[in-house]
FIVEX-223831 format. One record per atom (N, C-alpha, C): residue number from 1; atom name; x, y, z. Coordinates in Angstrom, 1 decimal, m for minus. Each point is the difference from the previous one (the first is absolute). Layout:
BEGIN
[site NUM CA [X Y Z]]
...
REM end
This chain:
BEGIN
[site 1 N [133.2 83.8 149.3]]
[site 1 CA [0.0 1.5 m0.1]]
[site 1 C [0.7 0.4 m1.3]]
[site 2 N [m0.8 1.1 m0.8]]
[site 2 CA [0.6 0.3 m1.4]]
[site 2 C [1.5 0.7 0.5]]
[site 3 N [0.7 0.1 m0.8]]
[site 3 CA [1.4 1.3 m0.3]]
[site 3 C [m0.3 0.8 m0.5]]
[site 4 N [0.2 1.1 0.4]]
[site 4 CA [m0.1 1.5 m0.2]]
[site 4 C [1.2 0.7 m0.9]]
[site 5 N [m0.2 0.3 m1.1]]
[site 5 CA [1.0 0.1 m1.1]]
[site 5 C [0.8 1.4 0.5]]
[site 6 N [0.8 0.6 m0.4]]
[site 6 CA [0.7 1.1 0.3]]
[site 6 C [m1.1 1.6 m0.7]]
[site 7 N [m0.1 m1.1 m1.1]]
[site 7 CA [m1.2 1.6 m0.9]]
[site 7 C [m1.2 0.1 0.7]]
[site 8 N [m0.5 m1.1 0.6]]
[site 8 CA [m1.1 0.3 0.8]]
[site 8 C [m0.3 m0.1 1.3]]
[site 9 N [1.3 0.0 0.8]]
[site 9 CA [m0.1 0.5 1.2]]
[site 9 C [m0.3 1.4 0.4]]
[site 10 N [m0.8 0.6 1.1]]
[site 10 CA [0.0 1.4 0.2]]
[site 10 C [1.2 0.1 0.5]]
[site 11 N [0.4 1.4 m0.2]]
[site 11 CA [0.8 0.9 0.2]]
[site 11 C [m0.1 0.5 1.0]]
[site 12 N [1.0 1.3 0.9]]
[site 12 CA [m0.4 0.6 0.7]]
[site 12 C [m0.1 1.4 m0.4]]
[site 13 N [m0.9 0.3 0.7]]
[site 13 CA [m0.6 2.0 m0.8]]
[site 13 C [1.7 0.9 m0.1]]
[site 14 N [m0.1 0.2 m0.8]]
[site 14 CA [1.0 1.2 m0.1]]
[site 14 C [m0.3 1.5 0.7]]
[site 15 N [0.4 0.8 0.6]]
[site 15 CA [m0.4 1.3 0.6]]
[site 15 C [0.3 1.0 m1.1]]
[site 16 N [m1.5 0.6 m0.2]]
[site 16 CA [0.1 0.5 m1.2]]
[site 16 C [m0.3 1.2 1.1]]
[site 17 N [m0.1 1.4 m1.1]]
[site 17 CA [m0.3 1.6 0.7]]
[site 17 C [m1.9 m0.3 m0.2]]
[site 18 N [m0.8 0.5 1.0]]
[site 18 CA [m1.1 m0.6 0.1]]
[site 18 C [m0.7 1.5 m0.5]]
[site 19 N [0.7 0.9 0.0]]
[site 19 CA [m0.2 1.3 m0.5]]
[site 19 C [1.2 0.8 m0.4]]
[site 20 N [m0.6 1.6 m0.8]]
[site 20 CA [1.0 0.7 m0.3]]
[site 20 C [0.9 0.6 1.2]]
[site 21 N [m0.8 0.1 1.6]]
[site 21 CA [0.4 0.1 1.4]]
[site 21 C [1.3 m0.8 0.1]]
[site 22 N [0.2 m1.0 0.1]]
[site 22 CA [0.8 m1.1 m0.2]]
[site 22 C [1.7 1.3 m0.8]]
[site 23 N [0.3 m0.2 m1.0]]
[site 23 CA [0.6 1.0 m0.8]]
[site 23 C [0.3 1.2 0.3]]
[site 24 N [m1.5 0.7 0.3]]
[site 24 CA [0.9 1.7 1.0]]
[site 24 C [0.1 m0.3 1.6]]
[site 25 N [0.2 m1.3 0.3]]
[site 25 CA [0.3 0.5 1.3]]
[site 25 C [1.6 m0.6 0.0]]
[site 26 N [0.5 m1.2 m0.9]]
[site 26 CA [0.8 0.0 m0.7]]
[site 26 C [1.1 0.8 m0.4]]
[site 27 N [m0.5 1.3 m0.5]]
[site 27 CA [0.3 1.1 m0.9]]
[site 27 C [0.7 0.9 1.0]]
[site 28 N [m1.2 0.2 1.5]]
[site 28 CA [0.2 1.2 0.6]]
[site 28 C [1.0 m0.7 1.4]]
[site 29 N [0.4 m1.4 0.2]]
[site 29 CA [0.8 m0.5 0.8]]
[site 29 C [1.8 0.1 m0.5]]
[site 30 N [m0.2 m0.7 m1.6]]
[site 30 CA [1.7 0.7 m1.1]]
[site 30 C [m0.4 0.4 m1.2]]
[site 31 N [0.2 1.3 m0.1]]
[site 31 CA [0.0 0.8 m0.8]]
[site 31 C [0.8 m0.3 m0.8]]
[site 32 N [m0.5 m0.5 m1.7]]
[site 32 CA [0.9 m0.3 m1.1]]
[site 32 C [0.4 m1.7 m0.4]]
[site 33 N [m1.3 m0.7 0.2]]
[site 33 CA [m0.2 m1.3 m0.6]]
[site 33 C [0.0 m0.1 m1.5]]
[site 34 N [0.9 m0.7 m0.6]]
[site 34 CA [m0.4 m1.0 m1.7]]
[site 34 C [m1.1 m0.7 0.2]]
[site 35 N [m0.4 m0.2 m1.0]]
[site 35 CA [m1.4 m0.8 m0.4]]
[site 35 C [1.0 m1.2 0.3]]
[site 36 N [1.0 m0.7 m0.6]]
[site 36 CA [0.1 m1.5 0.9]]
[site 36 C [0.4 0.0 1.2]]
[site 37 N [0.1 0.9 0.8]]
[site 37 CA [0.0 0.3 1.2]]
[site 37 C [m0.8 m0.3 1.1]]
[site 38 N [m1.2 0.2 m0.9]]
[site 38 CA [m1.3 m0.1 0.7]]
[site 38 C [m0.5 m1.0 m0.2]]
[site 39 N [0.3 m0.4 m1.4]]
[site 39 CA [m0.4 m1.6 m0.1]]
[site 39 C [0.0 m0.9 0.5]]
[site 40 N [1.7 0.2 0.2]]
[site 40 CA [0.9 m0.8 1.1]]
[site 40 C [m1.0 m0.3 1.4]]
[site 41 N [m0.1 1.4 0.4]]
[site 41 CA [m0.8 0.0 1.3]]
[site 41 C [m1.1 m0.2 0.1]]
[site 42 N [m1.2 0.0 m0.9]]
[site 42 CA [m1.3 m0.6 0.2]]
[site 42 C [m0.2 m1.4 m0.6]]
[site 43 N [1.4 m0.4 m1.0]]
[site 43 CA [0.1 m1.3 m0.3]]
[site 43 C [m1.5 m0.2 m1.1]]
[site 44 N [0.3 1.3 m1.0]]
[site 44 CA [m1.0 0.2 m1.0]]
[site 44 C [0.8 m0.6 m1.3]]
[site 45 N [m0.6 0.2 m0.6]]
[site 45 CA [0.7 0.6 m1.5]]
[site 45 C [0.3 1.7 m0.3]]
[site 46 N [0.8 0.6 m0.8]]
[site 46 CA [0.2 1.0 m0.5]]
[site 46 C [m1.0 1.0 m0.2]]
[site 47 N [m0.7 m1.1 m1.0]]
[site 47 CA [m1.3 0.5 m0.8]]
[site 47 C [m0.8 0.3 1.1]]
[site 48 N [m0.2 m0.4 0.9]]
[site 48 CA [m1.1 0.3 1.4]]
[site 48 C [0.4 1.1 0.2]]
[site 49 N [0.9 0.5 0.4]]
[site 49 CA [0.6 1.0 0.6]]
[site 49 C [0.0 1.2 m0.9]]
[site 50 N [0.3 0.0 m1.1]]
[site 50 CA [m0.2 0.8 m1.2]]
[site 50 C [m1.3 0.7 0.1]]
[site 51 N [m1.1 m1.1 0.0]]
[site 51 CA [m1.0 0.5 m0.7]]
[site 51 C [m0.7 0.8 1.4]]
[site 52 N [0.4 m0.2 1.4]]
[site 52 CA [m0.1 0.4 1.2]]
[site 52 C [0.6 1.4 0.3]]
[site 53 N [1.4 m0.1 m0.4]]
[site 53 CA [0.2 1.2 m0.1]]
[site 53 C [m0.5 1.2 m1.0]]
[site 54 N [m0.1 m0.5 m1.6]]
[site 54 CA [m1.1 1.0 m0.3]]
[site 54 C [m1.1 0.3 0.1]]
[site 55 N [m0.7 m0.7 0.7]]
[site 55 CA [m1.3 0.3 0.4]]
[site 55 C [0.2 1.3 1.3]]
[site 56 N [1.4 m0.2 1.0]]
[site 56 CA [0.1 0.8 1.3]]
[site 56 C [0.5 1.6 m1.0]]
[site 57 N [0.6 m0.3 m1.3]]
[site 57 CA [0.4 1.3 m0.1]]
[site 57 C [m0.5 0.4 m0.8]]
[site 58 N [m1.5 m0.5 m0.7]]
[site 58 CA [m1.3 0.8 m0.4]]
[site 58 C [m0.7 0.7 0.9]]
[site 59 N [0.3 m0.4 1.4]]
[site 59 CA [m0.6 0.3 1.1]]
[site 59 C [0.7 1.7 0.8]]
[site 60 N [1.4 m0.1 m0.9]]
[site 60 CA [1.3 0.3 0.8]]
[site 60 C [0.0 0.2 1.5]]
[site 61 N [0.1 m1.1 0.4]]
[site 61 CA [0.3 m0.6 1.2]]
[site 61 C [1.8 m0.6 m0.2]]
[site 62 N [0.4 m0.2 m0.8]]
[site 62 CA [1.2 m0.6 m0.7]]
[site 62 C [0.7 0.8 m1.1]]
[site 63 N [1.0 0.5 m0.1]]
[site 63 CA [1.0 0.4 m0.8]]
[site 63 C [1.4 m0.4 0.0]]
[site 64 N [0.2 m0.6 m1.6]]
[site 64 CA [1.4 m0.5 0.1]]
[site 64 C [1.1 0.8 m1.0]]
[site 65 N [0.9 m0.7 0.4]]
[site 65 CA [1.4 1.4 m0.8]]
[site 65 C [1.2 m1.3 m0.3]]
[site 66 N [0.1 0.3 m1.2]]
[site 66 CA [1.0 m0.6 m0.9]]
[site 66 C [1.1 0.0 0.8]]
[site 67 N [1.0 m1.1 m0.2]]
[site 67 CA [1.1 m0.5 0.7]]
[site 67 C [1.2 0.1 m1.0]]
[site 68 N [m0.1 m0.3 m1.6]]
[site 68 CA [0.5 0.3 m1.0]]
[site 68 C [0.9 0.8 m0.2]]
[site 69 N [1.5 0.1 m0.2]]
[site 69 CA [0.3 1.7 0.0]]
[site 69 C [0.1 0.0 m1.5]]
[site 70 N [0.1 m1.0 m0.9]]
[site 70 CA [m0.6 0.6 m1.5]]
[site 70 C [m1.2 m0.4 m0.2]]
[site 71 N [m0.4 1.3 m0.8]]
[site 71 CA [m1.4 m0.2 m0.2]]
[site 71 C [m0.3 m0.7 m1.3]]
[site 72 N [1.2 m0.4 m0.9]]
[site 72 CA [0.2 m1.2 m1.0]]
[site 72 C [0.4 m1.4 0.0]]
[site 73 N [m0.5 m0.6 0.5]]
[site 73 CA [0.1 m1.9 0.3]]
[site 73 C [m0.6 m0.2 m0.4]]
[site 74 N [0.2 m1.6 0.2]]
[site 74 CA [m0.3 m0.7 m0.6]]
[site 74 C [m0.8 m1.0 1.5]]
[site 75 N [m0.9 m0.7 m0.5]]
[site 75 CA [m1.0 m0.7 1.2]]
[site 75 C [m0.8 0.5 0.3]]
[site 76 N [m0.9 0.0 1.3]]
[site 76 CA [m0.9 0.7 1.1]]
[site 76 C [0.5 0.7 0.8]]
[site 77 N [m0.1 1.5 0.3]]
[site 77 CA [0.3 0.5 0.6]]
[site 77 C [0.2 m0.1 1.2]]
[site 78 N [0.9 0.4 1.1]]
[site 78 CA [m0.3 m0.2 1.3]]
[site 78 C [m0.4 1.1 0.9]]
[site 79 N [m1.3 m0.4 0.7]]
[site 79 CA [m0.6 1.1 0.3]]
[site 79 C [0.1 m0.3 1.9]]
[site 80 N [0.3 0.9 1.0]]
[site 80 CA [m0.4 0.0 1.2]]
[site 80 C [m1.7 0.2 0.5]]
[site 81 N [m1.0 m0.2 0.8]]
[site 81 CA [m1.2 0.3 0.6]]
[site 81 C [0.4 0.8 0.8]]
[site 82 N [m1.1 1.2 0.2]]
[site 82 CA [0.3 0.5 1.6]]
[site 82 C [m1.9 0.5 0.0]]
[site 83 N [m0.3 m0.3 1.3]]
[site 83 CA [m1.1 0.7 0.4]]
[site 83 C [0.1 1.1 m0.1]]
[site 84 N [m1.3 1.2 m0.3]]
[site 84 CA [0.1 0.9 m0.4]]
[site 84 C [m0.5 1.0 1.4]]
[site 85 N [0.4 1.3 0.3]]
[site 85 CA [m0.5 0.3 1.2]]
[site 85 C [m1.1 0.5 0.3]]
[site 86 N [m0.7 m0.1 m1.0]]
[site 86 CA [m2.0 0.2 0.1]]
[site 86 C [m0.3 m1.5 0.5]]
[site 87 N [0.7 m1.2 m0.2]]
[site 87 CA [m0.6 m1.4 0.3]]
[site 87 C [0.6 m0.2 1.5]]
[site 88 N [1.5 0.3 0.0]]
[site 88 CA [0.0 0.2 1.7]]
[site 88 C [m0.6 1.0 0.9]]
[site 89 N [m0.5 0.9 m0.3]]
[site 89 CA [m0.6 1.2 0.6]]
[site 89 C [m1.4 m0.9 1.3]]
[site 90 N [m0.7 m0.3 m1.9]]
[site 90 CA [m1.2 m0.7 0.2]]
[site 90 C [0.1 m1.7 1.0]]
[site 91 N [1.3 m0.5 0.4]]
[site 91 CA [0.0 m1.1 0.5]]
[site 91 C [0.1 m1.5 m1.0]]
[site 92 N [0.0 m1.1 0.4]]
[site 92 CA [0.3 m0.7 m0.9]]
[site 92 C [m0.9 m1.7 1.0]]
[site 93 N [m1.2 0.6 0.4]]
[site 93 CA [m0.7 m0.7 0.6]]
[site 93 C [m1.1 m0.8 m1.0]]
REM end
């Protein structure tokens, strides 16, 4: 029987958000998630989550509010998520 290398062994699936549902139900359970917050919790990347949330607040379903008290730094800003009340109104099914 061959050996199964470490690079080529399967893995187990990671739980990823299987929708943007996933995120506002998220959103509308605690109010005021970081993007690594979320990451943390759907065990994404950053970038997943990023490009998820702007897609929800093209939608505005999602609005976020700077955490920053100067609005001169230096880095990425830090931004809180909060569902918006037209996306909880409508449910998060």
């Amino acid at each position: 029987m061959e050996r199964v290398s470490e690079k080529t062994a399967i893995k187990p699936p990671i739980r990823q958000p299987m929708c943007d549902d996933d995120i506002l139900r998220l959103l509308a359970d605690h109010q005021g998630h970081t993007i690594p917050e979320m990451a943390a919790h759907f065990r994404v990347t950053q970038t997943t989550i990023r490009s998820r949330l702007n897609r929800l607040m093209l939608k505005q379903s999602v609005t976020r509010k700077c955490t920053n008290e100067q609005t001169r730094g230096r880095g990425r800003p830090k931004h809180l998520y909060f569902i918006t009340s037209q996306s909880a109104d409508q449910g998060t099914t």
